[in-house]
FILUMDREN-714661 format. One record per residue (C-alpha): residue in three letters; x, y, z. Coordinates in steps of 0.05 Angstrom, whole numbers, plus 32768, in hexadecimal, padded with zeros to 4 digits. Example, Ala and Ser with C-alpha at 12.3 -4.5 7.8 and 13.67 -1.06 7.14 Angstrom:
Ala80F67FA6809C;Ser81117FEB808F;
END
This chain:
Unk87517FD980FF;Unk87867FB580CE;Unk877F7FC0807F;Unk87657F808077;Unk87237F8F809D;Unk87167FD08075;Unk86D57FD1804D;Unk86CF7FF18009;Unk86867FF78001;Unk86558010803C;Unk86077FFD8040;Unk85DA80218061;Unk859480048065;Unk858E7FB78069;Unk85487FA7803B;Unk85427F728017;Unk85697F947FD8;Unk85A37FAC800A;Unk85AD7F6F802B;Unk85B47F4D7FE8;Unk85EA7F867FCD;Unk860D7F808007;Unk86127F2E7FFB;Unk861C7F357FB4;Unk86597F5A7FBB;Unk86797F3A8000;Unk866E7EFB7FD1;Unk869D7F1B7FA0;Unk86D17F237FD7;Unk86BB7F677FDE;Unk86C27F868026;Unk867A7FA48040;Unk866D7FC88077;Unk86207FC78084;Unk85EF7FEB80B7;Unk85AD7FEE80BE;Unk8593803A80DC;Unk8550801D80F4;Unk85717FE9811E;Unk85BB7FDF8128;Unk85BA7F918148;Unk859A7F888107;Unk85D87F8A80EA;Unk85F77F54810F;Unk85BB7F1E80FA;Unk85C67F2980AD;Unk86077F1D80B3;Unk86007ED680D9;Unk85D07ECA80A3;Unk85FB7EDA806E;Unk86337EB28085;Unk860A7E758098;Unk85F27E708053;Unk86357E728035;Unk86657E5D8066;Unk865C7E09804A;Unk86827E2F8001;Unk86BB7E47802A;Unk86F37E1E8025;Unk871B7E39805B;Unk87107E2680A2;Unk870F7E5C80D8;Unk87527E4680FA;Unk877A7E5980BD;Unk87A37E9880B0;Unk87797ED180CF;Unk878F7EF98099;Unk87697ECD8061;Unk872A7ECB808D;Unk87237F17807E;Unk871B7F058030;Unk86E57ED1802E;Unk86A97EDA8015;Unk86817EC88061;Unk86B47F00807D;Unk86AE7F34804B;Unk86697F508064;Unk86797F7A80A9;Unk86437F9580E1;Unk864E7FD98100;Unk86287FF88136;Unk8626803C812C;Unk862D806880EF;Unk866980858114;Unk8688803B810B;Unk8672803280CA;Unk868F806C80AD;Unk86CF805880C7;Unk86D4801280B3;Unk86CD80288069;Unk870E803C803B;Unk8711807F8025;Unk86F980A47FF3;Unk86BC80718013;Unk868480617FE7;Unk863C805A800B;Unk85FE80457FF6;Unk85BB8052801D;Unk857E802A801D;Unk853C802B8032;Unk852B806F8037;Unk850F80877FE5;Unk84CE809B8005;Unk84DF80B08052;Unk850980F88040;Unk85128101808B;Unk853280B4809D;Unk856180CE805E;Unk857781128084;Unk857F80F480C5;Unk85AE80BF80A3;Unk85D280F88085;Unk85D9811F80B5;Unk85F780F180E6;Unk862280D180A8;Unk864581158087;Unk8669812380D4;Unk868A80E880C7;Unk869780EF8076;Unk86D781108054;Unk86E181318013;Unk86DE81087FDD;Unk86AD80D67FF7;Unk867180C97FCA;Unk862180B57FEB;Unk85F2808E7FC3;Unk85A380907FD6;Unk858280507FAF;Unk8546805F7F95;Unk850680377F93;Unk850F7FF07FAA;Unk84E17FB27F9E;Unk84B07FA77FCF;Unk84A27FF37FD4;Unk847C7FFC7F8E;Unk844180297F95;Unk840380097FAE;Unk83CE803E7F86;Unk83D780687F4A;Unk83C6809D7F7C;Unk840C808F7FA3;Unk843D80BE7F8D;Unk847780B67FB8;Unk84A3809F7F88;Unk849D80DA7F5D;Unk84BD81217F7B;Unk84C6815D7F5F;Unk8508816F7F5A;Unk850881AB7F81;Unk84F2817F7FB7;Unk853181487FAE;Unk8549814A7FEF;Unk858F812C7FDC;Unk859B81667FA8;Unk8592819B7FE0;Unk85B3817A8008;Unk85E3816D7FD8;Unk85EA81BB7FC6;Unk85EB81D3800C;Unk861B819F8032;Unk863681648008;Unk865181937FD1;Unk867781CC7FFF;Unk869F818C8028;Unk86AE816B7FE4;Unk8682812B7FEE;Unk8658810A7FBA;Unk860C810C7FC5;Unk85E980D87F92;Unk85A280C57F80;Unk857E808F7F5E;Unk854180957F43;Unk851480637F26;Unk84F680687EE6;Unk84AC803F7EDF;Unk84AE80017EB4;Unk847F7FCE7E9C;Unk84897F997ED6;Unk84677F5D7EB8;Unk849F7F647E80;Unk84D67F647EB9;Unk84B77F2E7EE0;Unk84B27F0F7EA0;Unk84F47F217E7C;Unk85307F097EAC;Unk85607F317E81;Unk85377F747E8C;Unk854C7F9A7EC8;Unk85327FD57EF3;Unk854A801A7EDD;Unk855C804B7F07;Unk857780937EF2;Unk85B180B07F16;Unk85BA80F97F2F;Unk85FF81137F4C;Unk864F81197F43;Unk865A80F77F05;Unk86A180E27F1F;Unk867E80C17F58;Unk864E80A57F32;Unk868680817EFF;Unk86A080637F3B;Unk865E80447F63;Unk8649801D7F22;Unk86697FE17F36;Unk86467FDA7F71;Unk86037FE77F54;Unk86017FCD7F1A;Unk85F77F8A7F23;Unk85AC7F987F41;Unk85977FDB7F17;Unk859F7FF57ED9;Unk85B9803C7EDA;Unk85D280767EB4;Unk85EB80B87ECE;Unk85BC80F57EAD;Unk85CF812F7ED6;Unk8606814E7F03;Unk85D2815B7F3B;Unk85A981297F62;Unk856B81577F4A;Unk857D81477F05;Unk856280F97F0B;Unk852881197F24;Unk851D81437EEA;Unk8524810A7EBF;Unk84F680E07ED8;Unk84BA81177EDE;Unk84CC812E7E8D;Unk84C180DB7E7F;Unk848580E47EA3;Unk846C811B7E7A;Unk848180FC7E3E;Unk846280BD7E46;Unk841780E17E41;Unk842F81117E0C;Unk843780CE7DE0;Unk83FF80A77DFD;Unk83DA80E27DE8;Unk83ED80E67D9F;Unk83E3809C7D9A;Unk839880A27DBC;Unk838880D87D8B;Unk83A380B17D4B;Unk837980737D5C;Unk833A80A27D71;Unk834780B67D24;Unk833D80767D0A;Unk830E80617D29;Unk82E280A17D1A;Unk82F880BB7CD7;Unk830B807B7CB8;Unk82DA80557CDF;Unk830080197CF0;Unk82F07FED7D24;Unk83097FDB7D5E;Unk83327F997D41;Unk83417FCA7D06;Unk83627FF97D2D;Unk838C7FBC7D4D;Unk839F7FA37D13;Unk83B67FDC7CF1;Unk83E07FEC7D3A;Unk84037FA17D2B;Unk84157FB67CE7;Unk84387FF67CFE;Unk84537FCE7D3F;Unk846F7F987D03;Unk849D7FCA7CD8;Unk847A80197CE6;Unk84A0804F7CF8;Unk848280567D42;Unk848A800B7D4D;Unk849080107D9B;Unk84797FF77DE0;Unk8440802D7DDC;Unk8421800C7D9A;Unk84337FC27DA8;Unk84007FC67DEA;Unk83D37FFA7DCD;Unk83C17FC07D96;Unk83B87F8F7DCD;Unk83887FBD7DF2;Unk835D7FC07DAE;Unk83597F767DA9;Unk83477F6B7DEB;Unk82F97F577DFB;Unk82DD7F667E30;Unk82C87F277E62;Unk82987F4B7E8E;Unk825D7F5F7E59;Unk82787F327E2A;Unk82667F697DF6;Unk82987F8F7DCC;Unk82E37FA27DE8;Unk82F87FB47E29;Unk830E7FF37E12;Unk82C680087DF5;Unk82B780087E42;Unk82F780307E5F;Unk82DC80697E81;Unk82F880A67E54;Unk831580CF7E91;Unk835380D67EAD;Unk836780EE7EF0;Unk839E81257F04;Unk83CC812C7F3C;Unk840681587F47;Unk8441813E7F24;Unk8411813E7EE8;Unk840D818B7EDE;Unk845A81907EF3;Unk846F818F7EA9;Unk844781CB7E8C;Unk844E81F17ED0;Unk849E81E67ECA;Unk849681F77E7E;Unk8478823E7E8F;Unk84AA82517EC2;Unk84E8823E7EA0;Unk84C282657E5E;Unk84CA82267E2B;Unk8491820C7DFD;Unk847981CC7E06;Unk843481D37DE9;Unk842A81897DD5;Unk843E81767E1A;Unk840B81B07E39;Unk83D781987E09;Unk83DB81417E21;Unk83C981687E6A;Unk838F81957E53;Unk837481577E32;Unk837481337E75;Unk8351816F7E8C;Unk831E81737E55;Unk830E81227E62;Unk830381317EAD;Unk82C881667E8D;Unk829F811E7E77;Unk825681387E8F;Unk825D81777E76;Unk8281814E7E32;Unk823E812C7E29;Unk821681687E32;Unk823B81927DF9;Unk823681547DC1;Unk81EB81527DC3;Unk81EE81A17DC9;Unk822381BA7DA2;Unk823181757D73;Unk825881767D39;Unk825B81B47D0A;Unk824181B87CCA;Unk826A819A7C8C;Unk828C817A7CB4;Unk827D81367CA1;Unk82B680FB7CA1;Unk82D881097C5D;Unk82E280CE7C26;Unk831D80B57C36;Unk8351807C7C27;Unk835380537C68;Unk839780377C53;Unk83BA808C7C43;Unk8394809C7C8A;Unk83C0805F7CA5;Unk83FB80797C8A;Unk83F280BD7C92;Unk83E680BA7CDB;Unk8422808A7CE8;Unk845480C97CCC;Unk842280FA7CF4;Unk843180D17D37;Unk847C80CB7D2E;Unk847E81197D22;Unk845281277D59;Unk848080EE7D8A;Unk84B681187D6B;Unk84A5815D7D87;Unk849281437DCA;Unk84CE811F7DDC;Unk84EE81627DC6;Unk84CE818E7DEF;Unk84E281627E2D;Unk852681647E1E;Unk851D81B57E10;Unk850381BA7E61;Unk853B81917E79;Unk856E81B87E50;Unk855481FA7E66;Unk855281E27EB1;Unk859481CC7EAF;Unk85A2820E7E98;Unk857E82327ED1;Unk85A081F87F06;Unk85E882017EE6;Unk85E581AF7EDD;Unk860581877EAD;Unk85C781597E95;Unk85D3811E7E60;Unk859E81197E2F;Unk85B680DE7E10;Unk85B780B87E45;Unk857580C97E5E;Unk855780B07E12;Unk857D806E7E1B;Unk855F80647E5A;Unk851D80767E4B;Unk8524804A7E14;Unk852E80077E31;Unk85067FCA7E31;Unk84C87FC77E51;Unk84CA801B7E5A;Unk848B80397E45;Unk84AC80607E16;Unk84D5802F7DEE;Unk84CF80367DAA;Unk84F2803C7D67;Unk84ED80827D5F;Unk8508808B7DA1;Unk854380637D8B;Unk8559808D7D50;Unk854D80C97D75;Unk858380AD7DA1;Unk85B280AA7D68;Unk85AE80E37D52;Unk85BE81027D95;Unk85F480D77DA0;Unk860E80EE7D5A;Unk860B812F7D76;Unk8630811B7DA8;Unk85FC81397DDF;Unk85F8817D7DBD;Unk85CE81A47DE2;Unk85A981C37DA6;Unk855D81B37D9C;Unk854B816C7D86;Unk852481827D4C;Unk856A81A57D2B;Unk8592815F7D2B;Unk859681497CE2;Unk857681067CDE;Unk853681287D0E;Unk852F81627CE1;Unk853F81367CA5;Unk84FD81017CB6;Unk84D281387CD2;Unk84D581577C87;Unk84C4811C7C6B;Unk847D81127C9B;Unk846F81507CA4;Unk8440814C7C62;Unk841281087C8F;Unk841181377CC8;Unk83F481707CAC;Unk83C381437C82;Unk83B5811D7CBE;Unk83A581687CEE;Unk837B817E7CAD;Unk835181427CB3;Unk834581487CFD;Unk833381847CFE;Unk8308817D7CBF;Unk82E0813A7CD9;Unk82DA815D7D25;Unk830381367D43;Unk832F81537D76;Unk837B81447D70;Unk839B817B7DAD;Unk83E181597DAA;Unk83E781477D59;Unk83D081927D4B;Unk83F881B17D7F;Unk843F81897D72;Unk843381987D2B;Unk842781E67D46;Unk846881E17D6C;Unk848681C47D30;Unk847881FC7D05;Unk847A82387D34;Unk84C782217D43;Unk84D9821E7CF9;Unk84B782637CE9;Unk84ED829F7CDD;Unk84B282CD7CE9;Unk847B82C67D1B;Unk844682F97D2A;Unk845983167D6A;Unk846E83517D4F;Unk842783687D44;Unk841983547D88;Unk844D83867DA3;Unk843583B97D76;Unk83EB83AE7D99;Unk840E83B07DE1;Unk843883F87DCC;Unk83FB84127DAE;Unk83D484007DEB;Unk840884127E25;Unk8449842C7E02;Unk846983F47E1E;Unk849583FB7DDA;Unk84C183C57DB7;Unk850783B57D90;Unk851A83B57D47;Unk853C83877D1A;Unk857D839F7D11;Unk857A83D47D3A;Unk859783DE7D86;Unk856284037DB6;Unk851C83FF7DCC;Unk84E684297DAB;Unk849E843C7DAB;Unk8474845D7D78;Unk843F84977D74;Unk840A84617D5D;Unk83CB84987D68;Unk83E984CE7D40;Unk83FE84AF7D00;Unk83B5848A7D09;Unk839884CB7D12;Unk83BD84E97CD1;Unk83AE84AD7CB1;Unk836584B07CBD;Unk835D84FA7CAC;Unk838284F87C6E;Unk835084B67C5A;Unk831484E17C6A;Unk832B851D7C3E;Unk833E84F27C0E;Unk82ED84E07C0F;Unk82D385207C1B;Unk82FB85377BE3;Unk82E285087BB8;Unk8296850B7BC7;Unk82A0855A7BC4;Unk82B585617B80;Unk827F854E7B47;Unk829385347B00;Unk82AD85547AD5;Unk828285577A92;Unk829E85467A50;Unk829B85767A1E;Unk828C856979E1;Unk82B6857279AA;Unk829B859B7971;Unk829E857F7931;Unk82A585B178F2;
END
């Protein structure tokens, strides 16, 4: 095969999407080489296609220099037959990219492993992610969403691509609002990558053009990671939000076009103007067209359902030994909402306890309160999904990029956009991606000081009126616990060495130690009790009286 019919980009998979990559880029005068595993002569038919719609722009007919045929556009897309014949019709270090096959792990292997006999060192293998057409059908579908330990490209990345020197890449997809990008032609899917960070500088041109992307981890696990701490994040903040408007609508006893309003106003010009508040004040406005009574959220059932990815978080949390209480307590309120019949049972038996009756209040300092109160409580649990990913990058020897993982969880139409999102980005960046904990960067620390005073007012209240507030209590828990010099574990330890001798360390001293707890008890006791003996034993002592001459 002469130079000229050497392809430098290879397609694996011809869908919809990789049909059109393949076009978009033999278009450009870019040499493709596609095949399609389910059925090769499929191959051949997409390529007649391709050409017959393009062909009429060509301005070169086919009896000219054989040599120029090879560099336009209808000749720039190539079949192969096998993968054996693919592989070798690509230019070295070749660059692959494999559709079709997000949700089918085993069409994936058996492409791999027929593919990597035929790869060399230095050759990089991209697996697209989710593709449209394939979106989940059910709430209930979870194919999309894999735990990393299960990414099948990062062990096979770890066990075979990595030890021959070849590139093993995945996409992810991250879940957007699609109205908005049916709706916005400038918005794009967004897809996080996982892999070589070399390779990954050099496939961007070829993807580009049909995904956003940003590279957020040396492994292909790591875009898995990223996309289950979004997840996790996502309810940590709906959470906060839910209990803030549950707050005014019970303690400051706004109603239901009160509470939109007042969402507007902070959506206008508020510190946790976002995506999350923007629809959450369109929900509140929103009648409902089937009783024609009240608002359609008034008749939401107050319940949400679980499935495995959902408990992922906290589970990873425990086993990596990092808190991420506010996280841990958006999942035990699921739980406690799936409890509704036994919910209804307690308020009629246990109710509301006494004095605790919905305090006078300014509506308007309840407003403002809870706005600093959110953004604090946004704050922490944003943090502690960065503080899993840094401590399982840790644990996976990755190199993980947190700043690019807040960009893209921060674009339009992401459930997470917001403003406070988008200075937490700065500051990271200003950081330049130092690992340390969020809640240390200057401008972070610097505007949690300065709500910290609304948050605490805001728990206080809560908790005074009976209202429960798991995620604004707990972040502001977090919050506090992590800035405390001293916490009181040591007494715990004391408790566990008086109970077991299972001893403990000193400050400033090397060593382990354990005391006699019973004995100086024992002396203590005894010398209380004579102490009292002694004093009931001995009688008063009677004045005398002094004699007067």
């Amino acid at each position: 095969m002469s130079l000229n019919e050497i392809c430098e980009l290879g397609v694996i998979g011809l869908t919809s999407l990789g049909q059109s990559l393949a076009a978009h880029h033999a278009i450009k005068k870019r040499r493709v080489c596609v095949y399609d595993y389910d059925d090769p002569s499929f191959a051949p038919q997409v390529i007649k296609e391709f050409r017959t719609s393009i062909e009429q722009d060509d301005d070169i007919n086919d009896d000219d220099d054989p040599a120029l045929n090879t560099t336009r556009p209808s000749r720039c897309m190539v079949p192969s037959n096998s993968i054996k014949e693919f592989a070798t019709i690509i230019s070295t270090p070749r660059k692959i990219i494999i559709f079709g096959t997000h949700d089918d792990d085993k069409k994936f292997d058996d492409i791999w492993n027929e593919l990597r006999v035929n790869l060399t060192r230095g050759d990089m293998v991209l697996r697209w992610g989710e593709e449209e057409g394939s979106m989940m059908t059910h709430p209930s579908d979870q194919n999309n969403l894999q735990f990393y330990t299960e990414s099948i490209v990062g062990n096979l990345s770890k066990l075979q691509a990595e030890p021959l020197g070849i590139s093993l890449l995945e996409m992810v997809k991250l879940e957007q609002d699609r109205a908005a990008i049916i709706r916005e032609s400038d918005i794009q899917d967004t897809f996080v990558v996982g892999g070589p960070e070399d390779a990954y500088e050099q496939l961007i041109l070829y993807v580009s053009p049909f995904a956003l992307i940003g590279h957020v981890g040396s492994s292909a696990a790591c875009a898995h990671y990223a996309r289950m701490v979004q997840r996790a994040v996502e309810f940590g903040m709906a959470q906060c939000l839910a209990e803030g408007c549950d707050l005014l609508k019970k303690a400051a006893l706004y109603e239901n076009q009160d509470v939109g309003r007042t969402l507007t106003k902070w959506q206008e010009g508020g510190m946790i103007s976002s995506y999350l508040v923007e629809i959450s004040s369109k929900i509140y406005y929103k009648r409902d067209g089937i009783t024609k009574k009240g608002h359609v959220i008034d008749h939401i059932v107050d319940s949400i359902d679980l499935n495995g990815s959902d408990t992922w978080f906290s589970l990873e949390a425990t086993k990596l030994g990092v808190p991420a209480p506010t996280i841990t307590a958006a999942l035990e309120a699921r739980f406690l909402s799936n409890m509704k019949e036994e919910r209804v049972d307690a308020s009629s038996i246990l109710g509301a306890p006494e004095g605790a009756d919905t305090p006078s209040v300014m509506k308007d300092q309840i407003s403002e309160d809870l706005q600093g109160a959110i953004y604090s409580a946004w704050t922490c649990v944003v943090a502690e999904g960065l503080s899993i990913f840094v401590a399982a990058a840790e644990v996976g020897q990755w190199e993980v990029n947190l700043v690019e993982c807040l960009r893209l969880w921060n674009l339009p139409a992401s459930f997470l956009n917001s403003d406070m999102l988008d200075k937490m980005y700065s500051a990271l960046t200003e950081s330049q991606g130092n690992m340390q904990h969020v809640l240390l960067l200057p401008s972070i620390s610097a505007q949690l000081q300065a709500t910290h005073m609304s948050w605490r007012r805001i728990v206080t209240l809560c908790f005074a009126s009976a209202i429960p507030c798991p995620c604004l209590g707990a972040s502001l828990t977090y919050y506090d616990s992590y800035r405390s010099k001293i916490l009181p574990s040591g007494l715990i330890r004391a408790q566990r060495d008086f109970f077991g001798g299972y001893g403990y360390n000193r400050f400033n001293e090397e060593g382990w130690y354990t005391s006699c707890w019973v004995q100086e008890h024992t002396d203590g006791l005894k010398r209380a009790t004579k102490k009292l003996e002694k004093g009931s034993n001995d009688e008063p002592k009677k004045k005398k009286k002094r004699k007067t001459k």
